[in-house]
ROLOSE-430036 format. One record per residue (C-alpha): residue in three letters; x, y, z. Coordinates in steps of 0.5 Angstrom, whole numbers, plus 500, padded with zeros to 3 digits. Layout:
REM ROLOSE-430036
{"ALA"; {X; Y; Z}} ...
REM end
This chain:
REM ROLOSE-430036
{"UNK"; {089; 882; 932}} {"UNK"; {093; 886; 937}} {"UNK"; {090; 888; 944}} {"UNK"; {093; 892; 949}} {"UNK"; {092; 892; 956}} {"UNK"; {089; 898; 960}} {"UNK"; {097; 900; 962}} {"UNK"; {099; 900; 955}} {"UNK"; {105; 897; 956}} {"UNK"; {104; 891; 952}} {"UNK"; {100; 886; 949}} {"UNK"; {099; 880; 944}} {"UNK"; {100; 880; 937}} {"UNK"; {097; 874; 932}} {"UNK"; {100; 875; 925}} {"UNK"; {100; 868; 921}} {"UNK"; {105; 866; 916}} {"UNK"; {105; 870; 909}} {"UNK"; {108; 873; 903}} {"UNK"; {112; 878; 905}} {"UNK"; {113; 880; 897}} {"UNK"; {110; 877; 891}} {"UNK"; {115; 874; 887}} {"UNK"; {119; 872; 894}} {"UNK"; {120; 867; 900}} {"UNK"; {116; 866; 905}} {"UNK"; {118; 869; 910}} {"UNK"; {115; 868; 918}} {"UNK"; {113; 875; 921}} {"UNK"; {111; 873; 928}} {"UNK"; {108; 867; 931}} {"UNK"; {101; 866; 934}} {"UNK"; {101; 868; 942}} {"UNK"; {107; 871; 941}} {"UNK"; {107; 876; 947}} {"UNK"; {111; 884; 944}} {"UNK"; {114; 889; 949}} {"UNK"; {120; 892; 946}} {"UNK"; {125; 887; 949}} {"UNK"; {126; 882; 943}} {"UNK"; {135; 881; 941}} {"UNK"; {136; 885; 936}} {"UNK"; {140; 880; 931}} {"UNK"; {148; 881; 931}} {"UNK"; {151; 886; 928}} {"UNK"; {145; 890; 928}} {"UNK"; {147; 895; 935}} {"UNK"; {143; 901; 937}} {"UNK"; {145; 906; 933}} {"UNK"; {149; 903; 927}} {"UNK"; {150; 907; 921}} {"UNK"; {145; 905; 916}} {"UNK"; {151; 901; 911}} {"UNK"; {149; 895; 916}} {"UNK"; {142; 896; 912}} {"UNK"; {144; 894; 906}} {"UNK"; {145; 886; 909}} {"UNK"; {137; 887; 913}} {"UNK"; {135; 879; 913}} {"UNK"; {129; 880; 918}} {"UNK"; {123; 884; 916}} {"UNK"; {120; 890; 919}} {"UNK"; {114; 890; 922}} {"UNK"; {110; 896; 925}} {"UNK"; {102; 895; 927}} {"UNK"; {098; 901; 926}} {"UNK"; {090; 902; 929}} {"UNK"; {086; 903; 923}} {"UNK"; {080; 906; 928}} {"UNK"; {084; 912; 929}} {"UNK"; {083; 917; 922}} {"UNK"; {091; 918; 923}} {"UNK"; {093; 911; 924}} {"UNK"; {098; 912; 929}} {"UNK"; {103; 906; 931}} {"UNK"; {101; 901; 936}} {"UNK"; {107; 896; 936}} {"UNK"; {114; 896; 933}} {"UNK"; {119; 890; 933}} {"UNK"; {126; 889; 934}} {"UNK"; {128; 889; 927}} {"UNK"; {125; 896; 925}} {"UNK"; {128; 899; 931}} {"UNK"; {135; 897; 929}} {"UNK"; {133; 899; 921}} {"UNK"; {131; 906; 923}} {"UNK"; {135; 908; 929}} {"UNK"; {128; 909; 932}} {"UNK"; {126; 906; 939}} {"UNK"; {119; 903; 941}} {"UNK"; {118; 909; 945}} {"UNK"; {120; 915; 940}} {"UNK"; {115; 911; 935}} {"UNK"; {108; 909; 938}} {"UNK"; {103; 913; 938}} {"UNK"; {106; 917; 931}} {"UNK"; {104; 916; 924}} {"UNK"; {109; 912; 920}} {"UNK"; {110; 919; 915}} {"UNK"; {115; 921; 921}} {"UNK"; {120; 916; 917}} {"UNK"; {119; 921; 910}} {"UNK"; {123; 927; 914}} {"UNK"; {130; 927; 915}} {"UNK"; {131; 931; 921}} {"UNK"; {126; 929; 926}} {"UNK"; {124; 936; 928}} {"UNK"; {123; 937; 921}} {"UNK"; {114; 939; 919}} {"UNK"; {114; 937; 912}} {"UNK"; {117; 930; 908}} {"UNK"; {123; 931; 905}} {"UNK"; {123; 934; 898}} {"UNK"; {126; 927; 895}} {"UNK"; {120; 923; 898}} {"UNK"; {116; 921; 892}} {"UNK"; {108; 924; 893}} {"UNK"; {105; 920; 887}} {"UNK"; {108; 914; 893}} {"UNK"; {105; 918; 899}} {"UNK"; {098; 919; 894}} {"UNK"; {097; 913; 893}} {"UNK"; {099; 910; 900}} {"UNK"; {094; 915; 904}} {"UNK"; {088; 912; 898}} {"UNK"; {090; 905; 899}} {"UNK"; {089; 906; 906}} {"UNK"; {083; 910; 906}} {"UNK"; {080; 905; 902}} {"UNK"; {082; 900; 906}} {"UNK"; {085; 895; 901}} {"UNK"; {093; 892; 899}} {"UNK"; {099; 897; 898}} {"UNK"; {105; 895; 895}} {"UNK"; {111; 899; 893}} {"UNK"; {118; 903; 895}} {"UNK"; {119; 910; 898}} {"UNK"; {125; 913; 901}} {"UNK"; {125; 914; 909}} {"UNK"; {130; 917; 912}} {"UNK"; {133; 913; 919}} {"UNK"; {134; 918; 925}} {"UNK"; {141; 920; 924}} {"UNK"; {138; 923; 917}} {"UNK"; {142; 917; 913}} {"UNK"; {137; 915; 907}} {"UNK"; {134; 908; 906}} {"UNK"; {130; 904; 901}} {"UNK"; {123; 902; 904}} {"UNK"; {120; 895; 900}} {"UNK"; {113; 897; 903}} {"UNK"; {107; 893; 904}} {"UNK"; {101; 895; 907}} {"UNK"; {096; 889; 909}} {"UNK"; {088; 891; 912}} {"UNK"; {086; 886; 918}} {"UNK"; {078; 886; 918}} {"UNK"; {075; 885; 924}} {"UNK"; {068; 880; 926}} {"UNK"; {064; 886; 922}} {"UNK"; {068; 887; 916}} {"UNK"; {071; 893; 918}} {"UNK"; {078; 894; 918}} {"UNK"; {081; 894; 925}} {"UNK"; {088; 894; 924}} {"UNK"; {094; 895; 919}} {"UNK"; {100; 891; 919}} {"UNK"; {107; 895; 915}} {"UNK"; {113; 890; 913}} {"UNK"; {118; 894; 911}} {"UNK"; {125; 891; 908}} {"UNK"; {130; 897; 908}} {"UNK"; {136; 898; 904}} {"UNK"; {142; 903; 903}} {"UNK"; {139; 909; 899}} {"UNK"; {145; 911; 896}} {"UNK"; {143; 918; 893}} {"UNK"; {145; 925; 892}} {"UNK"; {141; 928; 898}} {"UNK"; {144; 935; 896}} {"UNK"; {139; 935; 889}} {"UNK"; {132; 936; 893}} {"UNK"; {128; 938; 888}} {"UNK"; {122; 933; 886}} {"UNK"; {124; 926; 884}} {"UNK"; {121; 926; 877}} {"UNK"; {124; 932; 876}} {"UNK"; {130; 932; 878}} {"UNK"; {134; 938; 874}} {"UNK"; {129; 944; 877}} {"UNK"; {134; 947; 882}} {"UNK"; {133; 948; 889}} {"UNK"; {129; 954; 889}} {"UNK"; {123; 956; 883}} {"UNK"; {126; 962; 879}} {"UNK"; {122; 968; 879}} {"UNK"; {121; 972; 872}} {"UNK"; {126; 976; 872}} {"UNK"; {131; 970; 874}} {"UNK"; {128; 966; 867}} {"UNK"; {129; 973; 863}} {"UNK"; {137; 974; 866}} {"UNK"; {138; 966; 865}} {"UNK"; {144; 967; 860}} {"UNK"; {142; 961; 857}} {"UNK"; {141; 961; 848}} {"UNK"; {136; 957; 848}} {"UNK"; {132; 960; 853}} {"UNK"; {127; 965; 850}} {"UNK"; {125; 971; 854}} {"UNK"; {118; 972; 859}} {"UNK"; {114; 977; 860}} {"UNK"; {110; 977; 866}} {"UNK"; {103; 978; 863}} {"UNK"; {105; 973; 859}} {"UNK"; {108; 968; 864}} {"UNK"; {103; 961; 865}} {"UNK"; {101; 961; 872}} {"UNK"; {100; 953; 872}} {"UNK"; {108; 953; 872}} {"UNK"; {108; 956; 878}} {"UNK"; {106; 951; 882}} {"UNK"; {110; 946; 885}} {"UNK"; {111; 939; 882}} {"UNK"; {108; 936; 887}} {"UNK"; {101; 940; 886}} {"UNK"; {102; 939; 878}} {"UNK"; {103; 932; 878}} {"UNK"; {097; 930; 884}} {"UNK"; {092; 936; 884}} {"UNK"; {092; 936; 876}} {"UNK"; {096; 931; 871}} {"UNK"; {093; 925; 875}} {"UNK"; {085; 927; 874}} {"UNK"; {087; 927; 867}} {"UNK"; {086; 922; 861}} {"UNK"; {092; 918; 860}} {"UNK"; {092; 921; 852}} {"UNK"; {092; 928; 855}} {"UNK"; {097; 926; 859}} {"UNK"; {102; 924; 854}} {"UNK"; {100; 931; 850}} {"UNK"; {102; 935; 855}} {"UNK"; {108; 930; 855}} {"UNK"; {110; 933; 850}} {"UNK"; {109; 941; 852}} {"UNK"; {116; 942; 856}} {"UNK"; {122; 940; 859}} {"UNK"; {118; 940; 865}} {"UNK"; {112; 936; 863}} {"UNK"; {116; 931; 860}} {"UNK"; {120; 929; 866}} {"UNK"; {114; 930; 870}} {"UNK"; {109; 925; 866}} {"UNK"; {115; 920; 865}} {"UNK"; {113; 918; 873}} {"UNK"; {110; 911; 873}} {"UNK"; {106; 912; 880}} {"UNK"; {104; 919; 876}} {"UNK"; {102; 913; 870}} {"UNK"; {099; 909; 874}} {"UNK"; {094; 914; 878}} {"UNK"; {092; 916; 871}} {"UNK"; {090; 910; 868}} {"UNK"; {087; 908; 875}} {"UNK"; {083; 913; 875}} {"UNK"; {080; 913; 868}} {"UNK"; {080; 906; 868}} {"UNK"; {077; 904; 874}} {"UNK"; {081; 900; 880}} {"UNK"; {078; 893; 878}} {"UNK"; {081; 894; 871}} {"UNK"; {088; 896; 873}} {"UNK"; {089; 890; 878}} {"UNK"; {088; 886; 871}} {"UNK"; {092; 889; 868}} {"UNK"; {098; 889; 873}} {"UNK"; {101; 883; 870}} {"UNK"; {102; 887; 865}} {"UNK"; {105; 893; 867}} {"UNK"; {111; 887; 870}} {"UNK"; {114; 888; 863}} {"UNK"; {112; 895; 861}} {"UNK"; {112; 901; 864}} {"UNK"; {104; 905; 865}} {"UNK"; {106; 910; 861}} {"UNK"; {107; 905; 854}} {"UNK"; {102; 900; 857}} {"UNK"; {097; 907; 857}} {"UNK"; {100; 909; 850}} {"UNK"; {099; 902; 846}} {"UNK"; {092; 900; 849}} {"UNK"; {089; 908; 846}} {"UNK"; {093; 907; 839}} {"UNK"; {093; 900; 838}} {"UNK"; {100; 901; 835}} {"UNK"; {103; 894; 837}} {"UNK"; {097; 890; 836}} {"UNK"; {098; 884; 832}} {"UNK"; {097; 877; 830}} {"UNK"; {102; 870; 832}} {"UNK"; {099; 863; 832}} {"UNK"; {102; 858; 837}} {"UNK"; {101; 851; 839}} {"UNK"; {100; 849; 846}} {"UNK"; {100; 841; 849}} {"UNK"; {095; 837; 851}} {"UNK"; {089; 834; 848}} {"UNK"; {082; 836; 850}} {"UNK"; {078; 828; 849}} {"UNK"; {073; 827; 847}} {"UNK"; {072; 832; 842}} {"UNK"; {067; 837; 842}} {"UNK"; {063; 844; 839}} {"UNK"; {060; 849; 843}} {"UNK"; {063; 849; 849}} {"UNK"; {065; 855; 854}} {"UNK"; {071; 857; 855}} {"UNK"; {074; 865; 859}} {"UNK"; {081; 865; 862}} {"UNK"; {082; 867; 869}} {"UNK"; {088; 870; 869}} {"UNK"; {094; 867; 865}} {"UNK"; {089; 860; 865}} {"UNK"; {084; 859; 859}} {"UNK"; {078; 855; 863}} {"UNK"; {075; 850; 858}} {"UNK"; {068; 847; 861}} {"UNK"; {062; 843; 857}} {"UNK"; {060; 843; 849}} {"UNK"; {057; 838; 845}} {"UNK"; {060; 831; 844}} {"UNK"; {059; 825; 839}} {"UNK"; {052; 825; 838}} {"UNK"; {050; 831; 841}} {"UNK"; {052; 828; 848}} {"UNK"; {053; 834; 853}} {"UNK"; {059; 834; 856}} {"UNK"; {060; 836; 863}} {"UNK"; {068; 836; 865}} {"UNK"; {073; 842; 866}} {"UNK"; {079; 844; 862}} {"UNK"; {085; 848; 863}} {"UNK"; {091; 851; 860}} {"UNK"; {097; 855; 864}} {"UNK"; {099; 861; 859}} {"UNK"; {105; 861; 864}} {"UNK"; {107; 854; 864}} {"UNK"; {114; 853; 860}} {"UNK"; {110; 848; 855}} {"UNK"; {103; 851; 857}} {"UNK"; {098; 844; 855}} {"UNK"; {091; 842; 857}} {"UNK"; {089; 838; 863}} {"UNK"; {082; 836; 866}} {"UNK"; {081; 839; 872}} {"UNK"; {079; 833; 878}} {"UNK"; {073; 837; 880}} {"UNK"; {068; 832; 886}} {"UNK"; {063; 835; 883}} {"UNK"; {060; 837; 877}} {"UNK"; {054; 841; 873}} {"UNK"; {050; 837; 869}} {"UNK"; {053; 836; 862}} {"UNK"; {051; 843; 857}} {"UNK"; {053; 846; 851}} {"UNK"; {050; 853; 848}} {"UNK"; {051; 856; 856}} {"UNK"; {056; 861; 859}} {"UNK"; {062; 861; 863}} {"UNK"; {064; 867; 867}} {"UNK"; {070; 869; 870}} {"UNK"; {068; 873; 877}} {"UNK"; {073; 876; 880}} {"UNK"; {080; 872; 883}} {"UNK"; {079; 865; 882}} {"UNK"; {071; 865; 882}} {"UNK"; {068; 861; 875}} {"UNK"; {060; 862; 874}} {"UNK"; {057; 858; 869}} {"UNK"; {049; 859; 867}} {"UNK"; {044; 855; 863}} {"UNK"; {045; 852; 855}} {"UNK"; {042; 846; 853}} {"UNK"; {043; 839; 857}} {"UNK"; {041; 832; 856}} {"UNK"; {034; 834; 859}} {"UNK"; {033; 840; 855}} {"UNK"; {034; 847; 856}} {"UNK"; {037; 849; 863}} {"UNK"; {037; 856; 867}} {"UNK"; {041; 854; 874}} {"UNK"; {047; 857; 877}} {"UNK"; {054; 854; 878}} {"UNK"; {060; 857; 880}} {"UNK"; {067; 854; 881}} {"UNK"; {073; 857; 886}} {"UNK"; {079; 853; 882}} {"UNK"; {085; 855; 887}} {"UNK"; {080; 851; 892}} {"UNK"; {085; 844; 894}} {"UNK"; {080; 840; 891}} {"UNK"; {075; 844; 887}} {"UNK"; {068; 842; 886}} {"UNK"; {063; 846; 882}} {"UNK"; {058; 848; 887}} {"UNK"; {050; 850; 885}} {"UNK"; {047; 857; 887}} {"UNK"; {041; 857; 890}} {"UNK"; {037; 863; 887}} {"UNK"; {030; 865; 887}} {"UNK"; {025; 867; 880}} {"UNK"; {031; 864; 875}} {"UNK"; {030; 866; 868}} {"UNK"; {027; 862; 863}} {"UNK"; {032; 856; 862}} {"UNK"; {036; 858; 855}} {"UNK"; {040; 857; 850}} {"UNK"; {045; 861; 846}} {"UNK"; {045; 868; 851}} {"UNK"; {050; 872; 852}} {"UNK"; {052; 874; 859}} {"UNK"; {058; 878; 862}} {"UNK"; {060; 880; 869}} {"UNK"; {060; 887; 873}} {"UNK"; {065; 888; 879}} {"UNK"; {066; 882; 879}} {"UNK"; {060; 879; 883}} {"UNK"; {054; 880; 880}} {"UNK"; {052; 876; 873}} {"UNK"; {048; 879; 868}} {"UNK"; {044; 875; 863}} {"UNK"; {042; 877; 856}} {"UNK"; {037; 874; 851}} {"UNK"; {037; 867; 848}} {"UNK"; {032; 861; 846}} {"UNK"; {027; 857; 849}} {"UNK"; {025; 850; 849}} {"UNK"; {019; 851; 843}} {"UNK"; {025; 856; 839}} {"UNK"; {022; 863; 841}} {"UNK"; {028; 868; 841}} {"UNK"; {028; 873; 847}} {"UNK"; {029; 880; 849}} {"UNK"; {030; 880; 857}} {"UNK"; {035; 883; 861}} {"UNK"; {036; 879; 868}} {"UNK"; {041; 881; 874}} {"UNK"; {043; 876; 879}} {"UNK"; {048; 879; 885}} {"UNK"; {052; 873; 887}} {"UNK"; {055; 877; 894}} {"UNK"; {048; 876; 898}} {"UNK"; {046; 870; 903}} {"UNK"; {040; 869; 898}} {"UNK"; {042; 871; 891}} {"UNK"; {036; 873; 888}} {"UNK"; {034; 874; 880}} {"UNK"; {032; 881; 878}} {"UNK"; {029; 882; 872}} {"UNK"; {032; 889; 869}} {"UNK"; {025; 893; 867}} {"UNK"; {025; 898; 861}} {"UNK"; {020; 902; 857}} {"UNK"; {023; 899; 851}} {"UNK"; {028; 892; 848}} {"UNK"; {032; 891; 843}} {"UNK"; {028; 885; 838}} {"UNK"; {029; 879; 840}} {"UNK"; {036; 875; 839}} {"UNK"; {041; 869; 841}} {"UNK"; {048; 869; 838}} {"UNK"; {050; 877; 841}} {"UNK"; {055; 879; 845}} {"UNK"; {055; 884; 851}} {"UNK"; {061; 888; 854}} {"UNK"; {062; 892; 859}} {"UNK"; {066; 899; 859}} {"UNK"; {065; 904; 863}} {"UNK"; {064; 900; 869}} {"UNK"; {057; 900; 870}} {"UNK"; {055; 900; 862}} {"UNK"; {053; 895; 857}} {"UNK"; {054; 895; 850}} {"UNK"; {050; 890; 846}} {"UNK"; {052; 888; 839}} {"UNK"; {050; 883; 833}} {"UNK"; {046; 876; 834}} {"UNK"; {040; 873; 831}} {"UNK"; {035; 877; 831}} {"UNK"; {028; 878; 830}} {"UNK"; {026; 882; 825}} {"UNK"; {018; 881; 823}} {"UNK"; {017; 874; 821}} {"UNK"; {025; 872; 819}} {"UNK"; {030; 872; 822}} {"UNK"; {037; 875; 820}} {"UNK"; {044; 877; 823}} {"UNK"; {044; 884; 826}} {"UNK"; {049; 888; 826}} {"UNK"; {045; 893; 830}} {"UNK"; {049; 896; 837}} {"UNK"; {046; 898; 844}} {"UNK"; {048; 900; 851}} {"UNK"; {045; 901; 857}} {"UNK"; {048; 905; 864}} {"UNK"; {046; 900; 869}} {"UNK"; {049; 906; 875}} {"UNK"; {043; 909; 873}} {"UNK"; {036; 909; 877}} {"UNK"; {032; 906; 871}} {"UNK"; {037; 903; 866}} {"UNK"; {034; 904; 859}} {"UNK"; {037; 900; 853}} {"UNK"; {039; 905; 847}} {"UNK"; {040; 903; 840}} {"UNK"; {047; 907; 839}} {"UNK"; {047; 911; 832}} {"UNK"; {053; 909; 829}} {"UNK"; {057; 912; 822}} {"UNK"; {064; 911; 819}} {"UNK"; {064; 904; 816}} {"UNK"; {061; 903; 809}} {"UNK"; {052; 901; 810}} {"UNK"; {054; 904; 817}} {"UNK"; {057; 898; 821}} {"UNK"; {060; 891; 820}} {"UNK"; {057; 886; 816}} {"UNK"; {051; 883; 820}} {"UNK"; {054; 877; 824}} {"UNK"; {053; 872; 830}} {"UNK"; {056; 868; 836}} {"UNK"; {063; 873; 834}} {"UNK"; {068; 877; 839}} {"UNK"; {068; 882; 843}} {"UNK"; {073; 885; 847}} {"UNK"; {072; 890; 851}} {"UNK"; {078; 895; 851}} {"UNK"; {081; 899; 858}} {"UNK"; {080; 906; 855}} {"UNK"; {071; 903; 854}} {"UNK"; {073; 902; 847}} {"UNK"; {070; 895; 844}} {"UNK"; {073; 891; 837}} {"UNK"; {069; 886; 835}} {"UNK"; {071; 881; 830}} {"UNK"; {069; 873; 827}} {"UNK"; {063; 870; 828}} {"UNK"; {058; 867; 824}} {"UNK"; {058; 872; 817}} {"UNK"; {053; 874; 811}} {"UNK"; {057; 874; 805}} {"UNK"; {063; 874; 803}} {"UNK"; {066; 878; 809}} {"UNK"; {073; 876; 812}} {"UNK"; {072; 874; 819}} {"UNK"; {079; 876; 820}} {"UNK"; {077; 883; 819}} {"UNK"; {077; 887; 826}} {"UNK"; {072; 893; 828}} {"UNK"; {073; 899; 833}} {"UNK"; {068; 903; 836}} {"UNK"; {067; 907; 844}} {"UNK"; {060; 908; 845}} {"UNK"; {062; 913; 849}} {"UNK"; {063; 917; 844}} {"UNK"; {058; 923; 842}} {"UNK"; {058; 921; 834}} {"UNK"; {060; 913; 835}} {"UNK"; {063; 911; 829}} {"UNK"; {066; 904; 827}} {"UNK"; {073; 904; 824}} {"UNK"; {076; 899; 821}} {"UNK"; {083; 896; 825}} {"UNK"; {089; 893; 820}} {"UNK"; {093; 888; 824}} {"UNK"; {098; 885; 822}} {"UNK"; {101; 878; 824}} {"UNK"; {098; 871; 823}} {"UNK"; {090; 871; 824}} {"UNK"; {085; 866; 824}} {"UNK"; {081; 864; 819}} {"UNK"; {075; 863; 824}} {"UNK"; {074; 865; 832}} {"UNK"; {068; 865; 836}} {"UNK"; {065; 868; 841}} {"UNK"; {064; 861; 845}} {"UNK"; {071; 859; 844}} {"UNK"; {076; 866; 845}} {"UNK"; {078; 869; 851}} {"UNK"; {081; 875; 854}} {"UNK"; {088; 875; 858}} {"UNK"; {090; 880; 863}} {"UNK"; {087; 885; 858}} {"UNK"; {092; 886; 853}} {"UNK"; {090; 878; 849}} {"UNK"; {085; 876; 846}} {"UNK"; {085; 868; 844}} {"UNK"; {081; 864; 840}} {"UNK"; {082; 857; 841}} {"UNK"; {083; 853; 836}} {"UNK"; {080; 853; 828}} {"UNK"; {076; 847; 826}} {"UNK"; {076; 842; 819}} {"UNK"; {068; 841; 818}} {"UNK"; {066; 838; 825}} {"UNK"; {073; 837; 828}} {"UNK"; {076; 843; 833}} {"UNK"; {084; 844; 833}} {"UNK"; {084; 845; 841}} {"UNK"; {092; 846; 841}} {"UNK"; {092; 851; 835}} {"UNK"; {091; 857; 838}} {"UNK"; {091; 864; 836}} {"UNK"; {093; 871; 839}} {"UNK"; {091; 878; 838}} {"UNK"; {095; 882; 842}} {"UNK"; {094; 889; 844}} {"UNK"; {100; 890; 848}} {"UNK"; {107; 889; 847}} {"UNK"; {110; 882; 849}} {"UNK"; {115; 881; 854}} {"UNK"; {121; 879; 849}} {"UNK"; {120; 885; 845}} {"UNK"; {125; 891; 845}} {"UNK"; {122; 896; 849}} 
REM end
């Protein structure tokens, strides 16, 4: 990407066309072959050593190249329009680590004090781990002046993989910021130096009590910074808002969204807070983190939606990838196994259904799964086809220009099935559970399939011991590694009958076992025995499950709680309100960026209602008052 001849004078940077800012224009960086040596025009009006009011009318990017082989990435190349920006030149930068921008006075050693260390924490983690950042923090141009700086960080991989190169763009604005308060942003009420005892006991203030030194939390001694990267942020997000509620200082402390984020990131893992960023656009960490731990905005709503799903059909598949529902097979007239693909844009002014154009499809099925992967990656496993049961592997990238589903070729498949349950790990790896064979033995196997390596083979997952046979469960994951078996249809002795037995096992573990989980709490232990119903699996490790196929007089409408996690799991009964629906499947019900659960469609004896939909959600909708 960036090659510098041995002098070190110059060189040729090759950076495509993308979006500098989701949400935003595209905007050209550079362009192919274009050769840098520090000498481009500056545009008018930005001369050497304007002041930095001029920013505010900032119309090109900056971009500054760092090399990612050196453990301080220093900076290797900068363009014009961050010369003029910052009041830096070329020579004064390479060489140097872009945190020289954080200090006001460049002979200054530390950041200045109003430069947000949640920020900085998590550039330097993104950084280390090689992966994506976007956000805004405070610089300072070379004359002190503060600036605003929209800052994304892009990786550059070389031939092995390994990242080589990182590209900053940067968009200045005017900071317009009282530069006399330096205390740490997210408390900004502090004074300028920490008080000592005997300045709190002398503070004539009425409602500030008196403190004896032997009594004096030490904690509080610490700076923000220390409290808020080195302890808040490796605390679970309900510790967080207790804490919240200890003292002033807490509380504007834990009121900091980067704070909220790291939080949630790191007791929910990445993967889960990259799907739920779509949900963070309309609510802050801190309230997105509350009402997942309470469920105190769930609730019901029904809608419709246009479009029509034709022919007809039952027993399809369906999962959403990101705001879209992805529909795929099911059983047509006269048991006719369907092959075609539908979609339904969530974010469309009039969502409605539209058949993909796919070159290419699986052979018809229905009874199968359909996964989401990660980004717009599908995967599809077994079911039941117009020859018989199937155990094949097709994955499908819907953002392709033309979309084909495409077979996996896997060695030592699972025995061809129907009615399994299936899930994802890290996004990469398809985990299949149970199911019915051809002659209508039930099975109890557990197999493994990484779809990341050259040759993908199936690994059957050995265990000392198995939960009975089954078909009609659900397997969720939490925890990241875990996996958390509910209900179906079981074998028990010579009969069959719905189960409401649960079990989890740790996949992260050298040899992953299958426990039954004790449960407590509801009345005869758990929910009533049900099959082919929903589970969703929560960011905090707890799971709801709901509808399905009921014994008795139940209503499928009622939702139940649980995290497996716990020492003494104990199902508890969740009471939403809204408009819930009288019937949902685990076939047809999918969940949306983490925060909404929907079950498409009711049905009138055989005849499915695909444009009714319901929505349970979990988080509080974008035309709600906060």
């Amino acid at each position: 990407m960036f090659d510098v001849d041995e002098a070190g004078e110059r060189g040729v940077l090759a950076v495509k066309r993308m979006r500098l800012w989701d949400g935003e224009e595209e905007v050209a960086e550079g362009e192919e072959g274009m050769e840098v040596d520090g000498e481009e025009e500056t545009e008018e009006g930005w001369a050497w050593g304007a002041p930095a009011a001029g920013v505010g009318e900032q119309r090109a990017a900056a971009i500054v190249v760092a090399d990612a082989a050196d453990a301080d990435f220093p900076v290797i190349y900068v363009n014009a329009a961050f010369e003029a920006a910052t009041g830096y030149r070329a020579h004064e930068v390479l060489g140097r680590n872009c945190r020289f921008l954080q200090f006001r006075d460049p002979r200054a050693q530390r950041r200045h004090p109003l430069v947000d260390p949640m920020v900085v924490s998590e550039i330097r983690r993104c950084l280390n781990a090689g992966i994506e950042f976007q956000g805004e923090l405070l610089n300072f141009r070379k004359d002190g002046a503060p600036l605003y700086n929209r800052l994304r960080l892009i990786p550059m991989h070389g031939d092995d993989g390994s990242v080589t190169h990182v590209i900053g763009i940067q968009l200045f604005s005017e900071a317009n910021i009282d530069l006399s308060n330096i205390s740490y942003p997210v408390y900004k009420q502090q004074s300028n130096h920490r008080p000592s005892i005997q300045d709190l006991n002398s503070a004539p203030h009425e409602h500030t009590p008196k403190i004896q030194s032997s009594d004096y939390c030490g904690i509080l001694q610490l700076s923000d910074e220390v409290l808020a990267h080195n302890i808040l942020s490796r605390l679970s997000p309900r510790d967080v808002a207790s804490i919240g509620s200890v003292c002033t200082r807490m509380h504007e402390l834990t009121k900091n969204d980067y704070l909220r984020k790291m939080v949630c990131q790191n007791a929910w893992g990445r993967d889960v807070t990259v799907k739920l960023e779509m949900s963070t656009k309309m609510l802050r960490w801190g309230r997105l983190a509350r009402e997942l731990t309470t469920l105190e905005a769930a609730s019901w709503r029904k809608f419709t939606v246009g479009g029509r799903v034709e022919p007809s059909r039952c027993n399809f598949s369906a999962c959403a990838v990101g705001n879209r529902l992805v529909l795929f097979g099911g059983e047509g007239v006269n048991m006719e196994p369907m092959d075609d693909t539908f979609v339904l844009n969530l974010e469309a002014a009039r969502p409605e259904w539209c058949r993909v154009k796919v070159s290419a499809s699986p052979p018809g099925r229905w009874g199968h799964t359909l996964s989401w992967l990660n980004g717009s990656w599908l995967v599809v496993f077994g079911g039941c086809g117009q020859q018989g049961l199937l155990n094949d592997v097709f994955v499908l990238d819907l953002d392709a220009q033309q979309p084909t589903w495409r077979e996996v070729a896997s060695e030592g498949p699972p025995l061809p099935r129907s009615w399994h349950s299936s899930c994802t790990l890290d996004g990469s790896k398809l985990v299949v559970s149970g199911g019915c064979t051809e002659s209508g033995v039930l099975l109890s196997d557990t197999f493994l399939l990484d779809l990341t390596k050259e040759k993908p083979a199936w690994r059957e997952i050995p265990t000392s011991w198995s939960p009975p046979s089954r078909l009609g469960h659900t397997m969720s994951v939490f925890g990241t590694t875990k996996l958390f078996m509910y209900g179906g249809l079981a074998k028990s002795g010579s009969l069959r009958l719905r189960s409401s037995d649960a079990y989890t096992m740790d996949l992260g573990e050298d040899s992953p076992q299958w426990r039954q989980l004790a449960t407590t709490g509801f009345p005869n232990v758990g929910p009533p025995p049900r099959l082919d119903h929903v589970a969703v699996s929560l960011p905090c490790g707890r799971i709801i499950i709901f509808g399905g196929s009921i014994a008795g007089l139940h209503s499928p409408a009622q939702l139940f709680l649980i995290d497996p996690s716990e020492e003494k799991p104990t199902w508890r009964i969740l009471n939403v309100p809204g408009q819930p629906p009288k019937f949902a499947w685990g076939h047809s019900t999918c969940v949306v960026g983490g925060t909404r659960v929907l079950v498409l469609g009711g049905h009138t004896g055989e005849e499915w209602i695909l444009n009714e939909l319901h929505e349970l959600c979990l988080a509080s909708r974008p035309d709600e008052d906060e």
